[in-house]
N, CA, C and O atoms as a printed pandas DataFrame, in Angstrom:
     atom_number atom_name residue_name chain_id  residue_number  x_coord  y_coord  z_coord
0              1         N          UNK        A               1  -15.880   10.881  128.075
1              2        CA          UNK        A               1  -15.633   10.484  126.703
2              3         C          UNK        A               1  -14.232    9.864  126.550
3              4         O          UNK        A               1  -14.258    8.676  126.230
4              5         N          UNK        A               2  -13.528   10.182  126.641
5              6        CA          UNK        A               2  -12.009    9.912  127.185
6              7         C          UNK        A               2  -11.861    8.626  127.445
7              8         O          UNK        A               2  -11.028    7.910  126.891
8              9         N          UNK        A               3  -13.027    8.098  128.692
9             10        CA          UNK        A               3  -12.752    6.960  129.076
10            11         C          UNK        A               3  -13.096    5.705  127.960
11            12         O          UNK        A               3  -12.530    4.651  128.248
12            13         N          UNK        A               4  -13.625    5.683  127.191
13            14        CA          UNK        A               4  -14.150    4.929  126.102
14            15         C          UNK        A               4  -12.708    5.385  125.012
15            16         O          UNK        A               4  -12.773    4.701  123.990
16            17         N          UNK        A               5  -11.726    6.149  124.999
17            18        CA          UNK        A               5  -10.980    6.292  123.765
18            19         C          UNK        A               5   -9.448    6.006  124.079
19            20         O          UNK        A               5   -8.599    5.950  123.190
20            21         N          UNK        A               6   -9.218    5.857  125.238
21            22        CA          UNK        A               6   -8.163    5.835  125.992
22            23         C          UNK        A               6   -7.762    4.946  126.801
23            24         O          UNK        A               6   -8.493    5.070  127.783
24            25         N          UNK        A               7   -6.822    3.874  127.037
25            26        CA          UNK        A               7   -6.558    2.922  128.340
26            27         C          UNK        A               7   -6.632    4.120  130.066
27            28         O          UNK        A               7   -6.492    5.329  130.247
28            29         N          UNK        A               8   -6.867    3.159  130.810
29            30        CA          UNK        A               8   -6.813    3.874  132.132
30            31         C          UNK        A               8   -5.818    4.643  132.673
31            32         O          UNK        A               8   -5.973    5.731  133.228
32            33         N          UNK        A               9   -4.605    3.941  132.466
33            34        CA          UNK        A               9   -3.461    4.793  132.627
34            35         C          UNK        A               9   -3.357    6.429  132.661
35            36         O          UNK        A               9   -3.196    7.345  133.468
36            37         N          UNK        A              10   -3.644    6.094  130.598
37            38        CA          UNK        A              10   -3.386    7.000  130.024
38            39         C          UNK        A              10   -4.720    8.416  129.867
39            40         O          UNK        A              10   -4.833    9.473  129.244
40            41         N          UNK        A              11   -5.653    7.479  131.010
41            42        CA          UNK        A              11   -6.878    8.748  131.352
42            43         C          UNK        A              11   -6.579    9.133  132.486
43            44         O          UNK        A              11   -6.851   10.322  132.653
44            45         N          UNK        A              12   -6.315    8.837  132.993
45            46        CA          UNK        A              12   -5.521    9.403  134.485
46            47         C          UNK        A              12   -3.970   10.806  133.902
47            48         O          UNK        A              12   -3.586   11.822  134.481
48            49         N          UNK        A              13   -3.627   10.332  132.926
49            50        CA          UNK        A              13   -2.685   10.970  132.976
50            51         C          UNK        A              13   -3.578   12.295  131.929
51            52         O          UNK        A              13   -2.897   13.253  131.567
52            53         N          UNK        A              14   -4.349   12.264  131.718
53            54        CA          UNK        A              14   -4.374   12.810  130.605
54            55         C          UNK        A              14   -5.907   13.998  131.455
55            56         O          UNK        A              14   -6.391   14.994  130.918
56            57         N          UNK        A              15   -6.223   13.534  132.549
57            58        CA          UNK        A              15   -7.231   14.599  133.583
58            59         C          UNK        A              15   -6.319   15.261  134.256
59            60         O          UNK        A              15   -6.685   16.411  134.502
60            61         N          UNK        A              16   -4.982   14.915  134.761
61            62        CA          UNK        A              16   -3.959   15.836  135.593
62            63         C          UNK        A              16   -3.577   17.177  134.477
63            64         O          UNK        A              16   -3.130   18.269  134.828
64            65         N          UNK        A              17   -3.905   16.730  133.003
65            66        CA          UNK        A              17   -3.462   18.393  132.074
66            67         C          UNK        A              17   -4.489   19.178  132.676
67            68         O          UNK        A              17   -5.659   18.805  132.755
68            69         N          UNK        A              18   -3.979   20.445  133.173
69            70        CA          UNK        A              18   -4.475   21.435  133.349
70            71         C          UNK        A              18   -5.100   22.290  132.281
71            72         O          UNK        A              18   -4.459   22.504  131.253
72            73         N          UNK        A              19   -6.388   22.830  132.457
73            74        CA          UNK        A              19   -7.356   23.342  131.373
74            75         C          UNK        A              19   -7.167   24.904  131.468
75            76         O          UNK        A              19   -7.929   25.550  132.188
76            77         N          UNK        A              20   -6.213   25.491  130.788
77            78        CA          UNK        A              20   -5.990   26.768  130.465
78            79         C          UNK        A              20   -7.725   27.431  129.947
79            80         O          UNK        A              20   -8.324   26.954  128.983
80            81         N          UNK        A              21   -8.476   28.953  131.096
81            82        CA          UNK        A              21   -9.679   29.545  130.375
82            83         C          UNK        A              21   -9.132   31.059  130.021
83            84         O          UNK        A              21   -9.752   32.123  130.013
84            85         N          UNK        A              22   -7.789   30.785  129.740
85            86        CA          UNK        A              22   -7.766   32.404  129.312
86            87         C          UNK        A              22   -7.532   32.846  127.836
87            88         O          UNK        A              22   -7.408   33.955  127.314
88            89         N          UNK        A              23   -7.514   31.371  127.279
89            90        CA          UNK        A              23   -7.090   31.654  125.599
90            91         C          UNK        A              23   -8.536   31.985  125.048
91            92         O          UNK        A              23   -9.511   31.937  125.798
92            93         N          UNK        A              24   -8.618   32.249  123.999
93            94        CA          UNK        A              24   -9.766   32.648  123.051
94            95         C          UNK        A              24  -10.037   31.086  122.717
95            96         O          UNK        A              24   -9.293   30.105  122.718
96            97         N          UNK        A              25  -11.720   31.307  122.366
97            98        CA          UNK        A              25  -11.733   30.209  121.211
98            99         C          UNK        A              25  -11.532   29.665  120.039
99           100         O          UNK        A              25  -11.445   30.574  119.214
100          101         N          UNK        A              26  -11.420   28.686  119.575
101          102        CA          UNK        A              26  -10.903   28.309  118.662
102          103         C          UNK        A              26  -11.631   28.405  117.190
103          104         O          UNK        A              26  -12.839   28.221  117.048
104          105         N          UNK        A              27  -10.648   28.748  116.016
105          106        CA          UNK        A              27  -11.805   29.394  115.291
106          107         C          UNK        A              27  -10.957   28.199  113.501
107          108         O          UNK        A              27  -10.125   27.298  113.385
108          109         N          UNK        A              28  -11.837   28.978  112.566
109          110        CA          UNK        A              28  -11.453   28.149  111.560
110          111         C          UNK        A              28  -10.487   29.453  111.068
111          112         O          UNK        A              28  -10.468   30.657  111.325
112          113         N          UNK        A              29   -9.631   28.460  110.147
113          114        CA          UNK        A              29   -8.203   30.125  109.404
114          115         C          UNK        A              29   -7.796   29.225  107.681
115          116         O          UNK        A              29   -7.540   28.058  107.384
116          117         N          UNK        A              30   -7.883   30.110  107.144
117          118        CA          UNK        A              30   -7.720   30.073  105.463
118          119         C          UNK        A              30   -5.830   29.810  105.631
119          120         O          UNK        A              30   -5.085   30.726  105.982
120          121         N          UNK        A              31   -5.370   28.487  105.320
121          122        CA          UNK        A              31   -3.876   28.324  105.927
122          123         C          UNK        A              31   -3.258   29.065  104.736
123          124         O          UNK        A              31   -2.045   29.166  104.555
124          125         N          UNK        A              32   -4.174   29.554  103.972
125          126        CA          UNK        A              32   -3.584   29.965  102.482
126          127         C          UNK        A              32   -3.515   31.433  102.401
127          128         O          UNK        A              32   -2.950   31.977  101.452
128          129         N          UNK        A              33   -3.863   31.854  103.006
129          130        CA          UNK        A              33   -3.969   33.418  103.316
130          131         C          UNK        A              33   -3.116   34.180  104.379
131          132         O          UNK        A              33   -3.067   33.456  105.373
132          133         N          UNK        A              34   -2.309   35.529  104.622
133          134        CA          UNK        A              34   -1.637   36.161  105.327
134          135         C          UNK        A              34   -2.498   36.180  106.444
135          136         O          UNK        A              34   -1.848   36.297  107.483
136          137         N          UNK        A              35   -4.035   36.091  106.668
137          138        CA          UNK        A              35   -4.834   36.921  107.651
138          139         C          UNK        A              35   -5.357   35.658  108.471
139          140         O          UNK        A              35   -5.574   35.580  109.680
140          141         N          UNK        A              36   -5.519   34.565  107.346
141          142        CA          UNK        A              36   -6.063   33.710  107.671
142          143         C          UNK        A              36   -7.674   33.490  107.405
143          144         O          UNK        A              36   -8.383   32.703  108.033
144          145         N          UNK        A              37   -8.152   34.477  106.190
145          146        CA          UNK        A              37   -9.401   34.705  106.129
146          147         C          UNK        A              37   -9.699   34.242  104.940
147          148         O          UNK        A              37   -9.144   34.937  104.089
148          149         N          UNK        A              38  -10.488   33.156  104.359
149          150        CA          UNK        A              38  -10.661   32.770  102.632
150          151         C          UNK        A              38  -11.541   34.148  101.974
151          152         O          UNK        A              38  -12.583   34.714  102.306
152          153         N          UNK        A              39  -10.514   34.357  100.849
153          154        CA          UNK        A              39  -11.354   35.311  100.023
154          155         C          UNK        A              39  -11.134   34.456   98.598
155          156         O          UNK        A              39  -10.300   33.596   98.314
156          157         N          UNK        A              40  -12.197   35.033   97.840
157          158        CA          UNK        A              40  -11.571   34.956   96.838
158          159         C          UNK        A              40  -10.650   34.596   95.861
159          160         O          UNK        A              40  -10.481   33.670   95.067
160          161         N          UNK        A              41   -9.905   36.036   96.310
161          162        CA          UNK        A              41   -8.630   35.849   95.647
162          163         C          UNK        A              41   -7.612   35.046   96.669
163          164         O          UNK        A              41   -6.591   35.331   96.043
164          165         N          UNK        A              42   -7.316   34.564   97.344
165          166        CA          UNK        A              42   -6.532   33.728   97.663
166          167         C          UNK        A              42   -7.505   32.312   97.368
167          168         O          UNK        A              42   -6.727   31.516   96.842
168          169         N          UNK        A              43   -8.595   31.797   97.459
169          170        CA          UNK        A              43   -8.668   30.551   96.898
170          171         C          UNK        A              43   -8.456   30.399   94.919
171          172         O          UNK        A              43   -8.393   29.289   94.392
172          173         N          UNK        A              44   -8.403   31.286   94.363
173          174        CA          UNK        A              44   -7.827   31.709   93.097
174          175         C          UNK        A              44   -6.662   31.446   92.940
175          176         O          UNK        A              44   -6.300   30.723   92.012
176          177         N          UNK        A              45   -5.974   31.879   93.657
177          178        CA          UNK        A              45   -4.621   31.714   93.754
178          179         C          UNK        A              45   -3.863   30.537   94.359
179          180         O          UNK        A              45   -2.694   30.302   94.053
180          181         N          UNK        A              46   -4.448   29.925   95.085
181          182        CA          UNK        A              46   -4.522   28.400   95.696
182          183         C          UNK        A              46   -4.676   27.746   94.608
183          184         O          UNK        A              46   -3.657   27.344   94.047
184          185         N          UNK        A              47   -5.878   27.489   94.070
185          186        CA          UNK        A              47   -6.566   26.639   92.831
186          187         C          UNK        A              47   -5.506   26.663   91.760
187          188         O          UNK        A              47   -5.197   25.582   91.260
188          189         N          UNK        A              48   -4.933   27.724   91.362
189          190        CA          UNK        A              48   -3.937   28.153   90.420
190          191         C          UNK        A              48   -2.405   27.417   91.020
191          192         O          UNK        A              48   -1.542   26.893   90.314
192          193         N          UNK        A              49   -2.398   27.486   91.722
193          194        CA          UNK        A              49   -0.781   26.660   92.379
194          195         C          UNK        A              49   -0.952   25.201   92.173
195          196         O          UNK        A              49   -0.188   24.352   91.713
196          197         N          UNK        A              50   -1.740   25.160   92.476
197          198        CA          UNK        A              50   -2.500   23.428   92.952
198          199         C          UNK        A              50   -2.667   22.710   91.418
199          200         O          UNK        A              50   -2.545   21.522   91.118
200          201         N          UNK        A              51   -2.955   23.744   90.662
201          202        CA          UNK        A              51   -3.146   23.006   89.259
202          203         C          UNK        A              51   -1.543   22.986   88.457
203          204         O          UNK        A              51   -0.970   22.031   87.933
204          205         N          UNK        A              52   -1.215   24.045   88.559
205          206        CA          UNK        A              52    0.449   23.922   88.230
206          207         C          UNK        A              52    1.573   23.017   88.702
207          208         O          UNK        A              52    2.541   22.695   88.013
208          209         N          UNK        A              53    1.279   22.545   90.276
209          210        CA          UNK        A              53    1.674   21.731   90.810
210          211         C          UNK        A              53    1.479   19.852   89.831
211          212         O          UNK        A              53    2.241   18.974   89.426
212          213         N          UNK        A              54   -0.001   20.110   89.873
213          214        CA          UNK        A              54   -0.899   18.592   89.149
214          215         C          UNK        A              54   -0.076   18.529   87.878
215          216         O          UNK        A              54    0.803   17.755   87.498
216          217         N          UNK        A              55   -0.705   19.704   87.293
217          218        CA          UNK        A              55    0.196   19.469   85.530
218          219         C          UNK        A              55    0.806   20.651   84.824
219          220         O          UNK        A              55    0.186   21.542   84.242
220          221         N          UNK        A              56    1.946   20.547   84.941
221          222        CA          UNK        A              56    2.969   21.237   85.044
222          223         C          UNK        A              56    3.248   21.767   83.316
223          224         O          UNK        A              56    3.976   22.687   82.944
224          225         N          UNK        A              57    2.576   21.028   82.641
225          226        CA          UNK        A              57    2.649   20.684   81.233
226          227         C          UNK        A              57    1.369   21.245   80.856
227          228         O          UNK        A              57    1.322   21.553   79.665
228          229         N          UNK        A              58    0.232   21.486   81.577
229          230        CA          UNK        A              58   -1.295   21.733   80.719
230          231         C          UNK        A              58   -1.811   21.442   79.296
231          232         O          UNK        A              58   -2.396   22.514   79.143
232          233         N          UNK        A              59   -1.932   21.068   78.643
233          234        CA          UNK        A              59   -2.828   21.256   77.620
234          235         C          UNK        A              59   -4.027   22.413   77.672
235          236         O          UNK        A              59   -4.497   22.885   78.708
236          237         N          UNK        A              60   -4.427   22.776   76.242
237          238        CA          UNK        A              60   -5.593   23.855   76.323
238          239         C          UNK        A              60   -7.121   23.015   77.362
239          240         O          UNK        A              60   -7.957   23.479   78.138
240          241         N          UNK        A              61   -6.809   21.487   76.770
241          242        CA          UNK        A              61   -8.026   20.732   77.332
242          243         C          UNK        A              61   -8.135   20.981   78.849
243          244         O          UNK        A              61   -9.010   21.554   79.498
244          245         N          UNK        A              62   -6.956   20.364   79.233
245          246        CA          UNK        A              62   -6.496   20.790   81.015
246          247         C          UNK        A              62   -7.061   21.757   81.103
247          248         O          UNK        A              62   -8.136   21.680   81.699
248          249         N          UNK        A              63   -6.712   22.880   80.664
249          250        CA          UNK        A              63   -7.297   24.467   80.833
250          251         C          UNK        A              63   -8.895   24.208   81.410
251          252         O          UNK        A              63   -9.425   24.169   82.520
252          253         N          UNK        A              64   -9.205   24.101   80.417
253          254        CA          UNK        A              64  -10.712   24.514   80.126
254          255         C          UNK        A              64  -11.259   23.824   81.008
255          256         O          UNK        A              64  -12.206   24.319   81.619
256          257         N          UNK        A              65  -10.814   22.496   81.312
257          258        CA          UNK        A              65  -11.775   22.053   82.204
258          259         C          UNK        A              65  -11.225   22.403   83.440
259          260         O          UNK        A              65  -12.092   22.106   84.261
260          261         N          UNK        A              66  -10.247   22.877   84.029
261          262        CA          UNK        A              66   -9.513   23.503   85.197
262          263         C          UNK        A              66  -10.608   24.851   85.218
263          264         O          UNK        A              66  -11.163   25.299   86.221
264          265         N          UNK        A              67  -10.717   25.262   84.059
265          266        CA          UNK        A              67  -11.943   26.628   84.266
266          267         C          UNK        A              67  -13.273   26.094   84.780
267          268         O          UNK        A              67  -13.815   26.462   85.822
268          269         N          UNK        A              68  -13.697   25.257   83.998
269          270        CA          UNK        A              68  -15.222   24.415   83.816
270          271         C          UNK        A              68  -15.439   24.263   85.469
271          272         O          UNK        A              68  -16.307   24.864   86.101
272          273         N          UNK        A              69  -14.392   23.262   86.073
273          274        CA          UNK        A              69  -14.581   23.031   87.355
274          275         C          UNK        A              69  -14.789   24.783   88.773
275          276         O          UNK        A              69  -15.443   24.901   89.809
276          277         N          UNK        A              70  -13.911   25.700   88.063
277          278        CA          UNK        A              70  -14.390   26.723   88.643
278          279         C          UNK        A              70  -15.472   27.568   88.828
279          280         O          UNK        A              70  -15.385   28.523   89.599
């Protein structure tokens, strides 16, 4: 696959990286969370930053539809 995404060179250089099998696999992580796990309440609390961030000012309208969309 490599060879189709890459000049030759840089596939040659790029088969000499050595393939580490002792790490775990790779998994998905909530970047918003201490654990790394989406709950809930941390996408609550995300959504809530994220909108304060957008409009800092709200209106009741903002509100409601900031709820509506939840």
């Amino acid at each position: 696959m490599i060879d189709h995404v890459f000049l030759p060179i840089n596939v040659a250089i790029i088969e000499q990286i050595p393939i580490c099998l002792n790490y775990p696999g790779d998994r998905l992580i909530w970047h918003y969370s201490s654990n790394g796990d989406l709950s809930v309440k941390s996408a609550y609390h995300f959504i809530c930053s994220e909108q304060k961030v957008r409009s800092p000012n709200s209106s009741v309208h903002g509100m409601r539809s900031f709820w509506t969309t939840i």
